[in-house]
KESEVO-445656 format. One line per field, with one value per residue (C-alpha): residue number from 1; residue in one letter; x, y, z. Coordinates in nm, 3 decimals, always signed. Layout:
num <- NUM; ...
residu <- A; ...
u <- X; ...
v <- Y; ...
w <- Z; ...
***
This chain:
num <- 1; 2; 3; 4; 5; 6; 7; 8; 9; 10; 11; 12; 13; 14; 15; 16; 17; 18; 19; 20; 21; 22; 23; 24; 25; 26; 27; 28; 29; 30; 31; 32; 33; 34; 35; 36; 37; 38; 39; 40; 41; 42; 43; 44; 45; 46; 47; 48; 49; 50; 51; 52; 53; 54; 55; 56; 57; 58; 59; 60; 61; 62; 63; 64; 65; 66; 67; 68; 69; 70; 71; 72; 73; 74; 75; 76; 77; 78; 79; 80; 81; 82; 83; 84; 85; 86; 87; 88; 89; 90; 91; 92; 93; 94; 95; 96; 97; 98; 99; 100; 101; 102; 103; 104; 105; 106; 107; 108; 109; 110; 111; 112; 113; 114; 115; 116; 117; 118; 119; 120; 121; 122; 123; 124; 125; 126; 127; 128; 129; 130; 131; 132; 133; 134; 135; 136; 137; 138; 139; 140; 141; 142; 143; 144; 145; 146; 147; 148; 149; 150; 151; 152; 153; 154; 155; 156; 157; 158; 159; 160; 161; 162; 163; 164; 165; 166; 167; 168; 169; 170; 171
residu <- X; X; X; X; X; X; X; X; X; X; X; X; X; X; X; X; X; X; X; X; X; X; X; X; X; X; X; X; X; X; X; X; X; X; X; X; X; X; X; X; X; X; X; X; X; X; X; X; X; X; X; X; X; X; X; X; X; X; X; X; X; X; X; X; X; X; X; X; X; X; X; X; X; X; X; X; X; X; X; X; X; X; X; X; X; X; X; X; X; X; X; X; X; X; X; X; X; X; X; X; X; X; X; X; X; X; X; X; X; X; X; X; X; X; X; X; X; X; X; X; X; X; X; X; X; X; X; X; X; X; X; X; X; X; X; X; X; X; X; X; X; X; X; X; X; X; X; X; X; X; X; X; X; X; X; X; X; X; X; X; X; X; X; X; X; X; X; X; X; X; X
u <- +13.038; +12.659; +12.589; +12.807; +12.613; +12.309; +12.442; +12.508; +12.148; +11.969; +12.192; +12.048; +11.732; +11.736; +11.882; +11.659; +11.356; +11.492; +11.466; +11.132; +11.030; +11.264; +11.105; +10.762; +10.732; +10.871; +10.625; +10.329; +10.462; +10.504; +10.124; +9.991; +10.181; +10.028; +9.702; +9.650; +9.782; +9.548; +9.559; +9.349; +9.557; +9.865; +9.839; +9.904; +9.731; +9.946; +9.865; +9.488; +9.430; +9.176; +9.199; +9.042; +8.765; +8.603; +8.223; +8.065; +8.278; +8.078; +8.346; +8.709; +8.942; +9.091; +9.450; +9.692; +9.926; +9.911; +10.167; +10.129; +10.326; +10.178; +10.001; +9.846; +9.504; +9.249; +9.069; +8.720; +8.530; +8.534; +8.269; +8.257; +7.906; +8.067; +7.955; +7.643; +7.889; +8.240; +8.422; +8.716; +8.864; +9.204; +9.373; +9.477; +9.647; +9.496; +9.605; +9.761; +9.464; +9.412; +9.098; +8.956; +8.762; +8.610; +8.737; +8.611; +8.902; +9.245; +9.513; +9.753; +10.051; +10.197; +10.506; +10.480; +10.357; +10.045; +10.005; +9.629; +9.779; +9.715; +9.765; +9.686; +9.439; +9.233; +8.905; +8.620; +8.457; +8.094; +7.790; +8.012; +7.720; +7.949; +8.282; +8.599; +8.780; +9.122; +9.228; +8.843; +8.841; +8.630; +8.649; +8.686; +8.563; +8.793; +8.737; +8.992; +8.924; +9.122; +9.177; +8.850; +8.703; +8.869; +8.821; +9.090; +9.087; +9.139; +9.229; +9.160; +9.473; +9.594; +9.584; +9.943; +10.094; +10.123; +9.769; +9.517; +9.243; +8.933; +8.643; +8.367; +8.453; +8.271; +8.345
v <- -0.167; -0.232; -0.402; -0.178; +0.081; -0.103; -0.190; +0.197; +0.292; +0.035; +0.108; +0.504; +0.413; +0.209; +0.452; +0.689; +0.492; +0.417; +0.753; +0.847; +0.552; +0.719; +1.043; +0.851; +0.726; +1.025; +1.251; +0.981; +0.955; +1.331; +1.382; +1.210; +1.458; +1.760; +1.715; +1.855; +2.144; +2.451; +2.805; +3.133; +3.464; +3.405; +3.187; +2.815; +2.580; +2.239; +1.952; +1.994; +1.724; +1.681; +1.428; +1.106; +1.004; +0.676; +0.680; +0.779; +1.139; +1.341; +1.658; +1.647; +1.931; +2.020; +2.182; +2.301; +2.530; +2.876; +2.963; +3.379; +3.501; +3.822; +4.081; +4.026; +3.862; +3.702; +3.329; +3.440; +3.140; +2.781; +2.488; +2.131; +1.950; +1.630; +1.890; +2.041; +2.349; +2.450; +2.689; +2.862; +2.802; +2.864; +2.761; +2.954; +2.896; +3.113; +3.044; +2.728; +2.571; +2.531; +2.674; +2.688; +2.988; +3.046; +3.349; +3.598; +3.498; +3.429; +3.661; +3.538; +3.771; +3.899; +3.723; +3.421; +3.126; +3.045; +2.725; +2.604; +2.311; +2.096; +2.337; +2.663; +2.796; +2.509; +2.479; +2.267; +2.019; +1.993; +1.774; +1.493; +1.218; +0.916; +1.050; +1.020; +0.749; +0.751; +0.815; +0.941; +1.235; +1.535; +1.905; +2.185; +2.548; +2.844; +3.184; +3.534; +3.872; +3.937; +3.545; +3.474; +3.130; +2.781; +2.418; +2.147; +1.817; +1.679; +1.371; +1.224; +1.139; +0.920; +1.134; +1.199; +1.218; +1.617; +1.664; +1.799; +1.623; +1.740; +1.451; +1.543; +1.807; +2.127; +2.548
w <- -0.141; -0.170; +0.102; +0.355; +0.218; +0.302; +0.671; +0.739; +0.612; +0.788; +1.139; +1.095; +1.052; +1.382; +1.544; +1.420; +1.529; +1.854; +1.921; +1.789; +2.042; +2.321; +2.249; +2.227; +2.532; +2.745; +2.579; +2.679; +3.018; +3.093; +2.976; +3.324; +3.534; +3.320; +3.270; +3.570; +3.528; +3.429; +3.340; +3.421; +3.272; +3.409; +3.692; +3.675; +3.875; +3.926; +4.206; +4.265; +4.527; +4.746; +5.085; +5.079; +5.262; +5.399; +5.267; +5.583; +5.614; +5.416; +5.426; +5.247; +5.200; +4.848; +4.787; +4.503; +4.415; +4.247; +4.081; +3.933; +3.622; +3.649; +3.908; +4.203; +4.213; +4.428; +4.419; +4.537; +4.491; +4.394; +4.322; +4.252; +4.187; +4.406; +4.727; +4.818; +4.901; +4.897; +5.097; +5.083; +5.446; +5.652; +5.962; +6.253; +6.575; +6.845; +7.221; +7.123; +6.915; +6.528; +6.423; +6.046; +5.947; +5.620; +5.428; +5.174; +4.914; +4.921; +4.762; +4.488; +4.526; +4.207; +4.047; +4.302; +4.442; +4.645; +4.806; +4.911; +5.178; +5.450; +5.767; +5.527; +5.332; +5.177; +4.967; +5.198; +5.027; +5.259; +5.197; +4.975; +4.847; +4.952; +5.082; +4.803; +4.733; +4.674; +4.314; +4.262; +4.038; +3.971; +3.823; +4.033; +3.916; +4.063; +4.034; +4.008; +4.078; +3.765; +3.555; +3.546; +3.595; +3.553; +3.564; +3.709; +3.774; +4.110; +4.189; +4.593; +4.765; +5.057; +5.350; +5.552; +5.867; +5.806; +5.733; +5.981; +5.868; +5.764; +5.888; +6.046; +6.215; +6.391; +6.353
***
């Protein structure tokens, strides 16, 4: 009786531990994919990214997504010490060519999503000391009308067959 006692305790404690460790390990490997994520009032900022760069291209391009819980706002600024200056910049077609201009802000419509992206609106990264390596990362200081001022990480990406590019490059 004893020792089938003994076999049923020790068989819930392993399965007790197993689970700890299950739960564990999908808590530590959940973290990566959120520490990026950031928070001004009640927008979330997720996937800050920024294109990257052989040394000698001394511009990149920075995106992410903006995703707004509450009213409307607008991103009016943004900085990084990586670039002598940043820009907030977007991309229009007119008569058949894609032109980036640099805007004032860019408006974060209530209750929805906002996506800074290849193609879109963007945040220009000008006057980079050595270009950015891929996987390079640095913060990146936004600022709302309304949520204020935050820091995210960004982290330099492979470029894509559906990005523009941003290189050297003239307006």
């Amino acid at each position: 009786m004893q020792y089938t006692s003994f076999l049923h305790t020790t068989a819930n404690t392993a399965r007790r531990t197993g689970a700890v460790a299950l739960l564990l390990t999908l808590a530590l490997t959940a973290a990566p994919a959120l520490a990026q994520d950031a928070k001004a009032g009640a927008i979330t900022i997720s996937h800050a990214w920024a294109r990257a760069t052989p040394a000698p291209v001394r511009t990149s391009a920075a995106y992410l997504t903006l995703d707004n819980k509450g009213g409307a706002d607008r991103l009016l600024s943004a900085s990084a010490d990586i670039a002598k200056e940043t820009q907030l910049h977007s991309m229009i077609t007119e008569a058949g060519v894609m032109k980036m201009r640099e805007v004032k802000g860019v408006d974060v419509a209530a209750s929805g999503k906002t996506e800074l992206r290849p193609g879109g609106f963007h945040i220009m990264l000008i006057g980079l000391a050595d270009g950015l390596k891929e996987g390079a990362k640095f913060p990146l200081k936004l600022k709302f009308e309304k949520a204020g001022e935050v820091t995210v990480q960004v982290t330099a990406e492979k470029p894509n067959a559906n990005d523009h590019g941003h290189g050297e490059h003239k307006h």
